[in-house]
Kinemage of the C-alpha trace (Angstrom):
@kinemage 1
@onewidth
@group {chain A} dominant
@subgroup {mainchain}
@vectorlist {calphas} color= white
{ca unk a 1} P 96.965 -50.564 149.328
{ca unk a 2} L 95.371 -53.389 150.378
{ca unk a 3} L 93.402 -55.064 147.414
{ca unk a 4} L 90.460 -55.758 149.405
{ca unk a 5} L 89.991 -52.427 150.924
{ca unk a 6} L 90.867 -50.836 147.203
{ca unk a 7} L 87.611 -52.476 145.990
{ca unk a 8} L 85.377 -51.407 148.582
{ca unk a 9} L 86.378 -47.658 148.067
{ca unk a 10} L 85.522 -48.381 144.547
{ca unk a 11} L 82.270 -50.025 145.153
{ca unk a 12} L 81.294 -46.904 147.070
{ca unk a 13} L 82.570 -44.595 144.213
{ca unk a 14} L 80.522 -46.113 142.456
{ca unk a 15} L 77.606 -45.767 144.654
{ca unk a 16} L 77.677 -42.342 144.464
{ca unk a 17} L 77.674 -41.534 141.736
{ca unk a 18} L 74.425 -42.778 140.572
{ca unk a 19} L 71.711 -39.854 140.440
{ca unk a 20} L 68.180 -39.998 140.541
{ca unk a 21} L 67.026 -40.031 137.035
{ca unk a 22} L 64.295 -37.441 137.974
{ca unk a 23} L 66.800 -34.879 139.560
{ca unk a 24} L 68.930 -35.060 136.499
{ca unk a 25} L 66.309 -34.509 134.156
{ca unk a 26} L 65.865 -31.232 136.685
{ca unk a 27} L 69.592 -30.527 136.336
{ca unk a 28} L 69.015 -30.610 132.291
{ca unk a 29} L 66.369 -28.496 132.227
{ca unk a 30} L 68.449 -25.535 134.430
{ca unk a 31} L 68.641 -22.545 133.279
{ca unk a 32} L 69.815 -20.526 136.192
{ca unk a 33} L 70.889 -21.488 139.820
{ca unk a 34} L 71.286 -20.092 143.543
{ca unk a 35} L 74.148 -21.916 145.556
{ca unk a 36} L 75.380 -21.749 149.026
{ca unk a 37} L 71.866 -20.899 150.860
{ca unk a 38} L 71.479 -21.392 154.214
{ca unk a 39} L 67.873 -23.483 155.805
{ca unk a 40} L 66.496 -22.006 158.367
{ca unk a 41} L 64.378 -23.564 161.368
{ca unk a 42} L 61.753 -25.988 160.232
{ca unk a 43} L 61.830 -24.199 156.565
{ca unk a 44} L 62.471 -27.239 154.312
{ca unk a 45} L 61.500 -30.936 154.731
{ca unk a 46} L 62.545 -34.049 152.612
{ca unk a 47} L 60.037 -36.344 150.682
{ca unk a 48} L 59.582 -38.979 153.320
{ca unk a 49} L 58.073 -35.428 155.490
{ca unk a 50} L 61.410 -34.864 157.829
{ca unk a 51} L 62.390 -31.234 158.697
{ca unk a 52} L 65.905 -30.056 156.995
{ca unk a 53} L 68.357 -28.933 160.121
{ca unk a 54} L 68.403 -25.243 160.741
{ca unk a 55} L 72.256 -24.603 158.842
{ca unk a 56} L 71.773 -27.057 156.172
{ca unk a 57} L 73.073 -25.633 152.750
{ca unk a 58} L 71.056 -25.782 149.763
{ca unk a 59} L 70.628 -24.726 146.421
{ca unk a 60} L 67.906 -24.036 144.092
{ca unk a 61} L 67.395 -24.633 139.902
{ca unk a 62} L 65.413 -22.585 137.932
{ca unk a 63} L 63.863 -24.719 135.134
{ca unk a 64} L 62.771 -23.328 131.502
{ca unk a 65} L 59.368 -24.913 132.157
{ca unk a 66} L 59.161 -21.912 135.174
{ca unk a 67} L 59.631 -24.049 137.801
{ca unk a 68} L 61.773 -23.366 140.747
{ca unk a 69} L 63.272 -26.921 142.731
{ca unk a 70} L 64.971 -27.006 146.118
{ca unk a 71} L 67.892 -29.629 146.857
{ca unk a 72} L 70.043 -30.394 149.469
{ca unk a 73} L 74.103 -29.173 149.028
{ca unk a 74} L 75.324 -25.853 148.661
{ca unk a 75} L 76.139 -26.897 145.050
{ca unk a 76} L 74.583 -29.371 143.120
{ca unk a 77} L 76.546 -33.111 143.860
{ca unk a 78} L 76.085 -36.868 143.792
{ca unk a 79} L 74.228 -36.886 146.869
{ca unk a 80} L 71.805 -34.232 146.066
{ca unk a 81} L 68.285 -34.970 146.956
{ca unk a 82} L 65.433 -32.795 146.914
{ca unk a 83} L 63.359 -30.887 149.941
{ca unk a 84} L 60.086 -28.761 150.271
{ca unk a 85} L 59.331 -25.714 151.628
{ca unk a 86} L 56.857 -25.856 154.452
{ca unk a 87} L 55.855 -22.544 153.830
{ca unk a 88} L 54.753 -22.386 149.716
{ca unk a 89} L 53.501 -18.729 150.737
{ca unk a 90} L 56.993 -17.438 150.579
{ca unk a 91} L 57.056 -17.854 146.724
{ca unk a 92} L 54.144 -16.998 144.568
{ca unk a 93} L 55.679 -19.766 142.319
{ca unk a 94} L 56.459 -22.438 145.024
{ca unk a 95} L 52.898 -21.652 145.632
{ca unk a 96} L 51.629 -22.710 142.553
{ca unk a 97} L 53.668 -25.700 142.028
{ca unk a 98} L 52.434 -27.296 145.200
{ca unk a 99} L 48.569 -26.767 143.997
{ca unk a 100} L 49.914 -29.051 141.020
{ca unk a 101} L 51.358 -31.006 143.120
{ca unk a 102} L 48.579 -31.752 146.126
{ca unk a 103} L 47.394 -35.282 144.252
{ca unk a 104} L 50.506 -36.974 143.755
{ca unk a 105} L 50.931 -35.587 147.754
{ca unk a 106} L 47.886 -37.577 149.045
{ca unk a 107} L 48.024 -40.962 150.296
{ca unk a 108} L 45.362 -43.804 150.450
{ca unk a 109} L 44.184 -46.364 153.418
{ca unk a 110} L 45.728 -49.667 152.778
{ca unk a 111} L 45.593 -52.360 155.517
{ca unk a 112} L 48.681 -54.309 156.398
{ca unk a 113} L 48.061 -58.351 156.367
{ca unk a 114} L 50.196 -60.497 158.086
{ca unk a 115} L 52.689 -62.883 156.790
{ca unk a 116} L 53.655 -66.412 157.355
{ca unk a 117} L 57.203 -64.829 158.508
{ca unk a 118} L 55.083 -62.774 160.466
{ca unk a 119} L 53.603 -65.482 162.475
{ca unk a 120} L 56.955 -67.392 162.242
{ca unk a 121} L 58.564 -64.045 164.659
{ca unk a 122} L 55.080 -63.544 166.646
{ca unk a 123} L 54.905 -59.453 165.293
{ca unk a 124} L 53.882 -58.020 162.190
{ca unk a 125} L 54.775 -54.212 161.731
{ca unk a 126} L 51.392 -51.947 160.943
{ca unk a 127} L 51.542 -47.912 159.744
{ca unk a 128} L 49.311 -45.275 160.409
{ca unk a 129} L 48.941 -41.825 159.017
{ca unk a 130} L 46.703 -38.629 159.635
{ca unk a 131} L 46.571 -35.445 157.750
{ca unk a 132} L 48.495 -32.692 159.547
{ca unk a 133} L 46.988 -29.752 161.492
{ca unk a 134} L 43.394 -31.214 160.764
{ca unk a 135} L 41.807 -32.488 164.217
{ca unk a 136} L 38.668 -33.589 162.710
{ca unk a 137} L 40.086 -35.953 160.555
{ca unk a 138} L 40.458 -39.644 161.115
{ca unk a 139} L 43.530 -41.454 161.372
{ca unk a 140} L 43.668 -44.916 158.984
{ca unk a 141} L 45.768 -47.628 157.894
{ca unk a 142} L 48.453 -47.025 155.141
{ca unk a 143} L 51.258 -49.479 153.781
{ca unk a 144} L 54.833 -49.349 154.358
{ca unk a 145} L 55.881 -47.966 151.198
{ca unk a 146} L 53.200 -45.030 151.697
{ca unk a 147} L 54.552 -44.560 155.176
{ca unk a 148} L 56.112 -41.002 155.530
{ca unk a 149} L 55.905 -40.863 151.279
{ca unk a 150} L 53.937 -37.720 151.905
{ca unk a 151} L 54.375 -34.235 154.032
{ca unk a 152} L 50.940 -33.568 154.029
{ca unk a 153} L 50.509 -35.975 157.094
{ca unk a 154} L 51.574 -37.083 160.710
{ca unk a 155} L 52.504 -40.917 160.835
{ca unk a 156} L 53.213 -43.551 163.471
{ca unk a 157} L 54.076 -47.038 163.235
{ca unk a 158} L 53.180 -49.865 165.602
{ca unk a 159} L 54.661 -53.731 166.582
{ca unk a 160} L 51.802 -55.479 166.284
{ca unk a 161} L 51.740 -58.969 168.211
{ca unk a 162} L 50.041 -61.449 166.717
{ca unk a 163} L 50.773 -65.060 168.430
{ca unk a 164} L 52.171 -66.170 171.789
{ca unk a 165} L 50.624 -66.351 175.327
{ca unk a 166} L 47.571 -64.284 174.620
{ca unk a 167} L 47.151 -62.644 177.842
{ca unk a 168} L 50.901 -61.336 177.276
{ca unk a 169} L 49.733 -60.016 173.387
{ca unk a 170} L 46.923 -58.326 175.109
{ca unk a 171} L 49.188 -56.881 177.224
{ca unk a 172} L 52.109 -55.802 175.209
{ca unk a 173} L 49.507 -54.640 172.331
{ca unk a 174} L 48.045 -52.039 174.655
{ca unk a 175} L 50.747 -50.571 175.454
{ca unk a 176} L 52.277 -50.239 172.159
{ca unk a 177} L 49.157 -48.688 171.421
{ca unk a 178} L 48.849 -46.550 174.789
{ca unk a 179} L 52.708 -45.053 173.049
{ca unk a 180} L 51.138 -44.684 169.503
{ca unk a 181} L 48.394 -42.795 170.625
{ca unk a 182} L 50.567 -39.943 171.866
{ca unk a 183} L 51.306 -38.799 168.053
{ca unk a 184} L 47.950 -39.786 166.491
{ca unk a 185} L 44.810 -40.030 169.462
{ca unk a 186} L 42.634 -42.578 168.874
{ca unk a 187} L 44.437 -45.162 166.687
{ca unk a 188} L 43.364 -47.752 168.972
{ca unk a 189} L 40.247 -47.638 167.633
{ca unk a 190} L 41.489 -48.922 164.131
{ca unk a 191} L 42.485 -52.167 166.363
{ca unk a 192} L 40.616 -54.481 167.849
{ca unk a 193} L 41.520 -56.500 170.488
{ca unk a 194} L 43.542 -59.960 168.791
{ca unk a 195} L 43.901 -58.883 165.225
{ca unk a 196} L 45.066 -61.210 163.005
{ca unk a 197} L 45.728 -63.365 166.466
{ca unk a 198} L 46.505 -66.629 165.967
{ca unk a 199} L 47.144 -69.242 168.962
{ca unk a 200} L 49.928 -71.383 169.504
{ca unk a 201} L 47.785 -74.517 170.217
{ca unk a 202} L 47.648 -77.535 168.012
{ca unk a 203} L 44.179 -78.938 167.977
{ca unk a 204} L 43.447 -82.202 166.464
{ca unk a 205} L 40.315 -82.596 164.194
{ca unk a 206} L 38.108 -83.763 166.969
{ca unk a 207} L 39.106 -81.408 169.214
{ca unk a 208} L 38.054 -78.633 166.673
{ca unk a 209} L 34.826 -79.941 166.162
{ca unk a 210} L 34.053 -80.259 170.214
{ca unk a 211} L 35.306 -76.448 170.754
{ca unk a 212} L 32.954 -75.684 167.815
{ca unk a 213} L 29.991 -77.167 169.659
{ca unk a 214} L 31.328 -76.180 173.057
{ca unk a 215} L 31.877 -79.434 174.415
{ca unk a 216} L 34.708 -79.526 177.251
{ca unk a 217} L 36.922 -82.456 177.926
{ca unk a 218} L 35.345 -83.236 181.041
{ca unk a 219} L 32.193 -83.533 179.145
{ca unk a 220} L 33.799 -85.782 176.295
{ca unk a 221} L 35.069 -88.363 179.014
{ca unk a 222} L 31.613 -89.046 180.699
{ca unk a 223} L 30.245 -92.516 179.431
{ca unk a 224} L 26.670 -92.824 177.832
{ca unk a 225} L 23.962 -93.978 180.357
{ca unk a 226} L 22.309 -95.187 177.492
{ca unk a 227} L 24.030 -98.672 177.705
{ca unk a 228} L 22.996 -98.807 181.045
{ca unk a 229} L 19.372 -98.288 180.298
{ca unk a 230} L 19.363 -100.214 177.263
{ca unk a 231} L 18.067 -97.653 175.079
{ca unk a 232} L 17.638 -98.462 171.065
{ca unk a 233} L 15.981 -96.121 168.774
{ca unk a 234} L 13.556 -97.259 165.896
{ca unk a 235} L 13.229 -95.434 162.619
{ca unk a 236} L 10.878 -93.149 162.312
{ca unk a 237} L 8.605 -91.598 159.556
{ca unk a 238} L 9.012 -89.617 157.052
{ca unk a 239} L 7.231 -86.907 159.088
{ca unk a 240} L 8.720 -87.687 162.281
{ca unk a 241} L 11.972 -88.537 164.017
{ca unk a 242} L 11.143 -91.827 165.579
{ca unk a 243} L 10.199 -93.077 168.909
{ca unk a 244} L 12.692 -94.491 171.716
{ca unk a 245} L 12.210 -97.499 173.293
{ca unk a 246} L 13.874 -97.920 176.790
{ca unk a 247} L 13.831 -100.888 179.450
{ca unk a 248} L 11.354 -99.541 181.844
{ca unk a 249} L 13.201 -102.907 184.502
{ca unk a 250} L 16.778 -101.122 183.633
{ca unk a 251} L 15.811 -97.717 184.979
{ca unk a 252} L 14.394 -99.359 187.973
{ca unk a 253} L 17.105 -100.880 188.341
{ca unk a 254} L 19.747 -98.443 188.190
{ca unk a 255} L 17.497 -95.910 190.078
{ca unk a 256} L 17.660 -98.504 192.727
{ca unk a 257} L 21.524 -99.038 192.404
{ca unk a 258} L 21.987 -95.012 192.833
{ca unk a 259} L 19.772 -94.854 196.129
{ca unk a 260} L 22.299 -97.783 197.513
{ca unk a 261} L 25.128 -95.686 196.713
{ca unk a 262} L 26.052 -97.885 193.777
{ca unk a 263} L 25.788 -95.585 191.178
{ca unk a 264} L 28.202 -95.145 188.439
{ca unk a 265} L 30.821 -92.033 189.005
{ca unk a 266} L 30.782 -90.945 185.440
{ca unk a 267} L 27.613 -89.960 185.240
């Protein structure tokens, strides 16, 4: 056999062999089993919340502790993983273990920040969860390793554009949003209008400080009149800001000049 192609089926030997420390601790602590059970619809789902296929085999350990545990495989194997009932009611123990269980179940609000990568490929990804079956309560932020940790609630993600042409973001933002808020209603409303924007314009120093105080270029290319009517300002007191002194014979004069049609254009 090809030597190259021998070590890749050995790499993934290897691969599969490793088990979840926590499900072997589980497999220690059997002390009986069920094999070869059959799902059925929507009866099991796996600990990032997806539903088990109707068919799937599965089998269950009994622990000494009195604890009953659900995993995927007719018999227990390397790629056993373990699933949850979606109705506890069915088991008076399953029942109880879940109560135990509810804490480590819930999830908390954590908002996403962008990234200099982020800004680097325009879109940062943001996740969103809402407890299931509960209308009344509000959908909120969570992080990507919480995402779909949990089957206690409904989740959606979003792209989330964040630089570019900002009538496009607009655009394309609503309407990732318009799609997100078919799963959870009213996740819009955890997201304003040009979060975490950031433009694609350089601006220089000076042109900072004029969009600060509003000032347009038009405005920053008109010359002072204040050359043409010779206009000095003397210190002032203390108390006041001083006093101007202009040519009264300049503004007659350029008064004069306007009237004639003489006037300077950049005023």
């Amino acid at each position: 056999m090809n030597p190259q192609l021998q070590k890749i089926l050995d790499d993934r030997k290897k691969k599969l062999s490793v088990v979840s420390p926590g499900i072997s601790d589980i497999h220690d602590r059997t002390v009986r089993a069920e094999k070869n059970l059959v799902a059925g619809e929507r009866e099991f789902l796996t600990e990032r919340g997806k539903y088990i296929d109707k068919g799937t085999l599965y089998h269950i350990h009994y622990t000494n502790d009195n604890k009953s545990y659900y995993m995927t495989g007719g018999e227990h194997n390397e790629r056993t993983a373990l699933i949850f009932r979606t109705d506890v009611s069915d088991s008076d123990r399953d029942y109880y273990n879940i109560l135990n269980r509810q804490d480590n179940l819930k999830i908390e609000s954590k908002a996403t920040l962008p990234t200099d990568d982020d800004y680097l490929n325009g879109m940062m990804k943001r996740y969103f969860a809402k407890k299931t079956n509960e209308s009344s309560s509000p959908a909120f932020e969570v992080s990507a390793d919480d995402f779909q940790s949990s089957p206690l609630y409904d989740y959606v993600s979003i792209n989330w554009n964040i630089k570019g042409n900002k009538e496009e973001v607009l655009k394309k933002n609503r309407f990732n949003v318009a799609v997100a808020s078919k799963k959870i209603p009213n996740v819009g409303k955890l997201l304003p209008n040009y979060q975490y924007y950031r433009s694609d314009e350089v601006l220089t120093n000076k042109e900072d400080i004029q969009n600060r105080l509003g000032i347009t270029p038009e405005q920053n290319t008109q010359e002072p009149v204040t050359k043409e009517l010779d206009v000095t300002l003397r210190r002032g007191s203390k108390r006041g800001i001083g006093r101007m002194k202009v040519n009264r014979e300049a503004v007659r004069r350029l008064s004069q000049s306007r009237r004639n049609g003489g006037g300077s254009s950049s005023y």
